[in-house]
FIVONU-833190 format. One record per residue (C-alpha): x, y, z. Coordinates in Angstrom, 3 decimals. Each point is the difference from the previous one (the first is absolute). Layout:
BEGIN
        xx        yy        zz
         X         Y         Z
...
END
This chain:
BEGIN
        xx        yy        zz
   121.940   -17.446   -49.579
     2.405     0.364    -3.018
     2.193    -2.215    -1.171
     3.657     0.889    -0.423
     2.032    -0.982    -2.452
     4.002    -1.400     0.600
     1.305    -1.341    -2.791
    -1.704    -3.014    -0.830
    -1.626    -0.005     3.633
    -2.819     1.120     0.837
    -0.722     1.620     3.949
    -3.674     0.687     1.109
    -2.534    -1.868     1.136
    -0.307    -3.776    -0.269
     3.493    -0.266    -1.098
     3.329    -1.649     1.901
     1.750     2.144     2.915
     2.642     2.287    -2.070
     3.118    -1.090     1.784
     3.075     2.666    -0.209
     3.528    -0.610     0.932
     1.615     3.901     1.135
     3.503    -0.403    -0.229
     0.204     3.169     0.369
     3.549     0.918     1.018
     0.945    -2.987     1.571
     2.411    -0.926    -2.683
     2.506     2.232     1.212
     0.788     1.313    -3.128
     0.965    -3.407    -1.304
    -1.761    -1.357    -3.232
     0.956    -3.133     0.495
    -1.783    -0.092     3.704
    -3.039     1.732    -1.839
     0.148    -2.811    -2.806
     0.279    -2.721     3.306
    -3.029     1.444     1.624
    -1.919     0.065    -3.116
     0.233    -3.549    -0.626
    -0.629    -0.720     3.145
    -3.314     1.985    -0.182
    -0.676    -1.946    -3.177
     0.389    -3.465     1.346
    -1.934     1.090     2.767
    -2.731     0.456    -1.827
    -0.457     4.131    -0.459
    -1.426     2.089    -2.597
     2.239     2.881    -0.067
     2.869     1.356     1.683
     0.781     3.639     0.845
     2.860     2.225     0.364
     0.374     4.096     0.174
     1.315     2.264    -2.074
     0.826     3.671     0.965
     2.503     2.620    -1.296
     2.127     0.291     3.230
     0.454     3.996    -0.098
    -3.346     0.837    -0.984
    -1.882    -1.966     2.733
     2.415     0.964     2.646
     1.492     3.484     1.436
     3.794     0.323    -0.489
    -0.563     0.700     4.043
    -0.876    -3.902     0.052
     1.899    -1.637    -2.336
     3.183     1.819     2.062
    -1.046    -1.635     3.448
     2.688    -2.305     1.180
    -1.237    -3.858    -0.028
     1.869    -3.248     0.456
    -0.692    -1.575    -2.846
     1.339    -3.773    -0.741
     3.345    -0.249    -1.331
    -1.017    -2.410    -2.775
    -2.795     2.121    -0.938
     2.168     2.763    -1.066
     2.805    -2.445    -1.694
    -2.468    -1.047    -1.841
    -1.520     3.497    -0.734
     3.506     1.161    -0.958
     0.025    -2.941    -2.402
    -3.132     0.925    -1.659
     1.215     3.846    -0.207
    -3.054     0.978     1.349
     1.573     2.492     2.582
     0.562     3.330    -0.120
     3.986     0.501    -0.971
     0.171     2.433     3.285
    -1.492    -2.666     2.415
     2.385    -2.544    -1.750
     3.001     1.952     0.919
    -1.472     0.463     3.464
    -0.430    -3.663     0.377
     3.131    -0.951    -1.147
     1.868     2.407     2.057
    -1.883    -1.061     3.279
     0.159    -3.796    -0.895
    -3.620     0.215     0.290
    -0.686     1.218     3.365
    -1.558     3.313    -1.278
    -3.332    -1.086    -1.501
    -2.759     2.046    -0.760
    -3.434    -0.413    -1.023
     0.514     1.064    -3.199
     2.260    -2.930    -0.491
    -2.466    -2.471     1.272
    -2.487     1.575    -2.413
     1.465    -0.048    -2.726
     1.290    -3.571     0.405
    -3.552    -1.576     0.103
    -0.826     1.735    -3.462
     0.472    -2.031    -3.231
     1.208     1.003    -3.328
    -1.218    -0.582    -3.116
     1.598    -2.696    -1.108
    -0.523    -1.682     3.313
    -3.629     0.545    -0.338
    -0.190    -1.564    -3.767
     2.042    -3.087     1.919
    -2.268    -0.354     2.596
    -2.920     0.604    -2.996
     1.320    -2.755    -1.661
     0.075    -1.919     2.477
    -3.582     0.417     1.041
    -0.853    -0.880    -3.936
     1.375    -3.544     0.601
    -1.870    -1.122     2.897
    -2.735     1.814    -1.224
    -0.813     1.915     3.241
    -0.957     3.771    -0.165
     2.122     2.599     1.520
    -0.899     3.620     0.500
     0.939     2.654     2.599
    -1.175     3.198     2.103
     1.571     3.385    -1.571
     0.533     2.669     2.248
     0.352     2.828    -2.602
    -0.938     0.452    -3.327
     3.456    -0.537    -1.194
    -0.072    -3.729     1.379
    -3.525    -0.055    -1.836
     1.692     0.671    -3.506
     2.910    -2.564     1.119
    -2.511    -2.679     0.486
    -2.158     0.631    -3.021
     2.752    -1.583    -1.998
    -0.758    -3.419     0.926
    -3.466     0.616    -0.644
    -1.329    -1.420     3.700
    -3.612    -1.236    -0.505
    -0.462     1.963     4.189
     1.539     3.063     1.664
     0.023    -0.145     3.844
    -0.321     3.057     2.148
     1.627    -0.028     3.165
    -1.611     1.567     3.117
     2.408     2.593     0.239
    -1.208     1.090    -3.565
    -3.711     0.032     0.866
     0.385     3.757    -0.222
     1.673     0.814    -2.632
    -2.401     1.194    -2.483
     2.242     0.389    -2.697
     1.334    -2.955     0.667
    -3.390    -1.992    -0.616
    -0.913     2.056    -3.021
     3.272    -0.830    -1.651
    -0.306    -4.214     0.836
    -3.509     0.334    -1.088
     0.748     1.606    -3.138
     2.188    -3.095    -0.887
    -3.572    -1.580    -0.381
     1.167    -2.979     1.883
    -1.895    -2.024     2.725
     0.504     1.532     3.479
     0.443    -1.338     3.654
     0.314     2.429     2.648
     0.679    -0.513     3.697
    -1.266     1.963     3.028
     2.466    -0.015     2.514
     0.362     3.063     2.559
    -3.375     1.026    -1.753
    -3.341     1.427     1.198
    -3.378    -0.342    -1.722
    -0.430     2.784    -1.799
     4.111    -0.108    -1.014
    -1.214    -3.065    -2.121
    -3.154     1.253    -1.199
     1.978     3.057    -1.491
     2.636    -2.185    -1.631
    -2.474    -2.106    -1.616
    -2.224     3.167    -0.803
     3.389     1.116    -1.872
     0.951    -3.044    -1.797
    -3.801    -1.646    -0.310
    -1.211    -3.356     1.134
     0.766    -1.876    -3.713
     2.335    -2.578    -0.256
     0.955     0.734     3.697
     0.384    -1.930     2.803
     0.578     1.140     3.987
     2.070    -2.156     2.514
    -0.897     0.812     3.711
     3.515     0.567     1.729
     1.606     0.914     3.426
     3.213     1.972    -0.683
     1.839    -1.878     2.839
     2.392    -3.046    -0.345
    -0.548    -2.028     2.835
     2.591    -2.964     0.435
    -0.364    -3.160     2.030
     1.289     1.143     3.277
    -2.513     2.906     0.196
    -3.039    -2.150    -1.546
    -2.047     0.721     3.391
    -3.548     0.655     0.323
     0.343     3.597     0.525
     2.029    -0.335    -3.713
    -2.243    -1.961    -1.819
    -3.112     2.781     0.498
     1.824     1.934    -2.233
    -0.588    -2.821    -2.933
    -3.616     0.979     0.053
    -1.278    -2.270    -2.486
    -3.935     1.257     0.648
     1.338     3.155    -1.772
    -0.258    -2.277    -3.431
    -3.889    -0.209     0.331
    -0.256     3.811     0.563
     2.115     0.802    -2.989
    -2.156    -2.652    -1.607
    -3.194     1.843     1.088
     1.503     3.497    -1.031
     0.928    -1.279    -3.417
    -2.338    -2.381    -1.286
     1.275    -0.107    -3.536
     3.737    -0.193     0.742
     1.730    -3.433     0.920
     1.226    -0.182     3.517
     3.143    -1.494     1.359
     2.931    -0.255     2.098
     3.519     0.898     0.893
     1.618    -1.516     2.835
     2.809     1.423     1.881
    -0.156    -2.878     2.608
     2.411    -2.726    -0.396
    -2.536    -2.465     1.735
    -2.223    -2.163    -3.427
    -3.195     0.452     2.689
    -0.947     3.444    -1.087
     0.282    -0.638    -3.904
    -1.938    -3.300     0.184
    -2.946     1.908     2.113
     0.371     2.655    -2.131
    -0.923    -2.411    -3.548
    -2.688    -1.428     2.585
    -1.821     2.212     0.008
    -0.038     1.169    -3.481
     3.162     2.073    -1.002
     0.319    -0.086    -3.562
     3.957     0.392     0.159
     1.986    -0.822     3.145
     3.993     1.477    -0.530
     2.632    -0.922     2.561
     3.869     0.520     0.530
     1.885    -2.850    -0.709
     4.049    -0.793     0.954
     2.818    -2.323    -0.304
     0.393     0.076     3.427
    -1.253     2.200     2.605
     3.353     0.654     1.752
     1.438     1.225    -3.332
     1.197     3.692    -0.001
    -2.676     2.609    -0.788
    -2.913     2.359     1.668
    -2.823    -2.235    -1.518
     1.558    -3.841     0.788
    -1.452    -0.496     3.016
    -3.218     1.053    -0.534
    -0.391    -2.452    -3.180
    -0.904    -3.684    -0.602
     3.132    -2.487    -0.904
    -0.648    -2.765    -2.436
    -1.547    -2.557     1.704
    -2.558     2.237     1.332
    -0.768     1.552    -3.618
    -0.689    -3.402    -1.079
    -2.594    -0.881     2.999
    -1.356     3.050    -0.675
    -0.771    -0.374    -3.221
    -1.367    -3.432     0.671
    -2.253     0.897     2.547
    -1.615     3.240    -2.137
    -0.155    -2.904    -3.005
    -1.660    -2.193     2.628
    -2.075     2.764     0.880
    -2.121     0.128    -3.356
    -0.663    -3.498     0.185
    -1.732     0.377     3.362
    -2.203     3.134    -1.183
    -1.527    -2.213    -2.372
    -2.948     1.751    -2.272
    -2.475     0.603     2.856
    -2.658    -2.482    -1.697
    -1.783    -1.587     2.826
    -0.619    -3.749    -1.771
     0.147    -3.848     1.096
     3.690    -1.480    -1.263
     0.646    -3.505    -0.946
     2.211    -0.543     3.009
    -2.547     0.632     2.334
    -2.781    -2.289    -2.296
     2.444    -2.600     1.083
     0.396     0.982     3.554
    -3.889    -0.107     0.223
    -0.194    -3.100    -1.730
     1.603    -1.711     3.122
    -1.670     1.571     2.670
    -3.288    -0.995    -1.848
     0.923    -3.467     0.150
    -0.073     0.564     3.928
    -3.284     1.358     0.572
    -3.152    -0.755     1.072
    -2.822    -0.123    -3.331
    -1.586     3.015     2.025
     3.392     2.231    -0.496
     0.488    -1.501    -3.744
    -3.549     1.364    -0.539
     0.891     3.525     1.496
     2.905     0.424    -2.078
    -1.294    -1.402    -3.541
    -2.828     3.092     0.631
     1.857     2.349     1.066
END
C-alpha cells in the first residue's frame, strides 16, 4: 500500500488513524461558528477539518434553487449581512418578513466568500491545523487552489463527474475520495480516471442516521466489512472512512480495524438549526473520539511476539511459589 501524503502527515500503512473534522455546512453560514468548531476540532485532537465549496447556480437547477424552504430567520439575517444573496431573493425576503424562503436562499447562505475563506485560512495557520474542502465543480476547484490546500476531497455525489476528477487531479494535489451511494465498478472507474497516486478512498453510506433512528436495522447500512473489500480491490491505495453516524462506535471500529483516515461530522450542538446537526458529533464526543482512535494505536502495538520486562517481573513472583520441578520446566523452556 502507498503512502499518502497531507501536509506534513503522512496516511498509509503503519502510520496514526487520519482523523478529519467535516464541518461541512454546519456553520450556518457563520464564520465565526466555523472558526468555533475549528478550534474545537483542534483541541480535540484532529488533523484536519473540512468544509464544501460549490458555485450555487452551477451545481443546482434554477428549478431547485426556486423550491420554497423554511429556512432559519437568522440564517438569512446573517446572509443578508454578508451580501451573499441574490438582490431579487433579498427583496423577496424583505417583503415577506422572511416567510418566503427558498432553497436557493439556504444555498447560498452556507457558501463563503473570499475573504471569509482567507479568515478562516488564517485562522487555521495559527493553530496550525490543516483545512481543505470537497469542490463540487471545477469553479470551486479554481476557488480553492488559492490557498494552496495540501488535499482535495471528493464528495460522493461527485464520484461521477469525470470532469470533475480530471480537473482536481490536474491541480496535482493529494486526493481523498468518498464512496457514498456508490457501486463497485462506480469506484473502480473513478479511480481508473483519476489513478491510484497520491489517492486515498473512504468507504461511506450516503445516509445520515441520527440518534433516535440508530436501530439495528440502521446500523447495517454502516457496513464497515465494505473497508476490507475496497482494501482487497485496491491494494495500493490507502483505505479509510467517512462516517455519517453521529454514534463514536462506528469510527473507532472503523480505525480498528485498519482505516488509514477515519472523517466524521462534528457540531456545536446537535439541536442547532441545520440538515446535517443531528447527524454529527458535539464536542465532547469529538474529543472521546479522538482519544479512543489515539488509544487505539497504542493497543495495536508492532505485532512482535517477545517476552516484556513487566511480565519478567510477574514471573519472577510466581517462581518464587513453585515447586523446584516447575522452576526447572520453565528455566528450559
Amino acid at each position: 500500500m502507498r503512502t499518502l501524503k497531507i501536509g506534513e502527515k503522512l496516511v498509509g500503512p503503519n502510520q496514526p488513524t487520519f482523523i478529519v473534522a467535516e464541518i461541512g455546512i454546519n456553520h450556518n453560514g457563520f464564520v465565526e461558528v466555523a472558526k468555533n468548531l475549528i478550534a474545537v476540532a483542534h483541541q480535540a485532537g484532529v488533523d484536519a477539518v473540512k468544509f464544501q465549496k460549490r458555485k450555487v447556480d452551477v451545481v443546482y437547477s434554477a428549478a431547485e434553487l426556486d423550491k420554497p424552504r423554511p429556512v432559519h430567520r437568522s440564517v438569512l439575517e446573517n446572509a443578508i449581512a454578508r451580501k451573499v444573496l441574490p438582490p431579487a431573493a433579498v427583496d423577496r425576503l424583505l417583503k415577506s418578513n422572511f416567510e418566503q424562503g427558498t432553497n436557493g436562499d439556504l444555498k447560498w447562505a452556507l457558501e463563503f466568500t473570499d475573504d471569509e475563506y482567507w479568515e478562516i485560512d488564517r485562522f487555521c495557520r495559527k493553530l496550525g491545523i490543516i483545512w481543505f474542502a470537497s469542490p463540487w465543480d471545477e469553479g470551486s476547484v479554481d476557488f480553492l487552489a488559492q490557498f494552496n490546500p495540501p488535499v482535495y476531497k471528493i464528495a460522493s455525489a461527485s464520484v461521477t463527474d469525470d470532469n470533475l476528477l480530471r480537473h482536481i487531479r490536474a491541480k496535482d494535489k493529494s486526493i481523498i475520495m468518498s464512496t457514498g451511494a456508490c457501486n463497485l465498478p462506480m469506484i473502480k472507474h473513478a479511480v481508473s480516471v483519476i489513478g491510484e497516486e497520491n489517492l486515498a478512498l473512504l468507504h461511506c453510506t450516503s445516509c445520515y442516521i441520527k440518534p433516535a433512528t440508530g436501530s439495528e436495522e440502521m446500523c447495517r447500512l454502516v457496513n464497515l466489512k465494505a473497508i476490507e473489500t475496497l482494501r482487497n480491490e485496491f491494494p495500493g491505495i490507502p483505505i479509510g472512512f467517512s462516517s455519517h453516524f453521529s454514534g463514536i462506535m462506528p469510527a473507532i471500529e472503523a480505525a480498528a480495524i485498519g482505516a488509514t483516515i477515519v472523517e466524521t461530522h462534528i457540531t456545536l450542538e446537535r439541536n442547532m438549526w441545520g440538515s446535517d446537526q443531528a447527524s454529527s458529533l458535539e464536542p465532547q464526543e469529538f474529543s472521546e473520539l479522538c482519544k479512543k482512535i489515539h488509544e487505539m494505536e497504542v493497543l495495536k502495538g508492532d505485532g512482535v511476539i517477545r517476552i516484556y520486562p513487566e511480565e519478567e517481573e510477574v514471573m519472577a513472583k510466581l517462581r518464587r511459589k513453585w515447586s523446584p520441578e516447575q522452576r526447572h520446566l520453565f528455566y528450559n523452556r
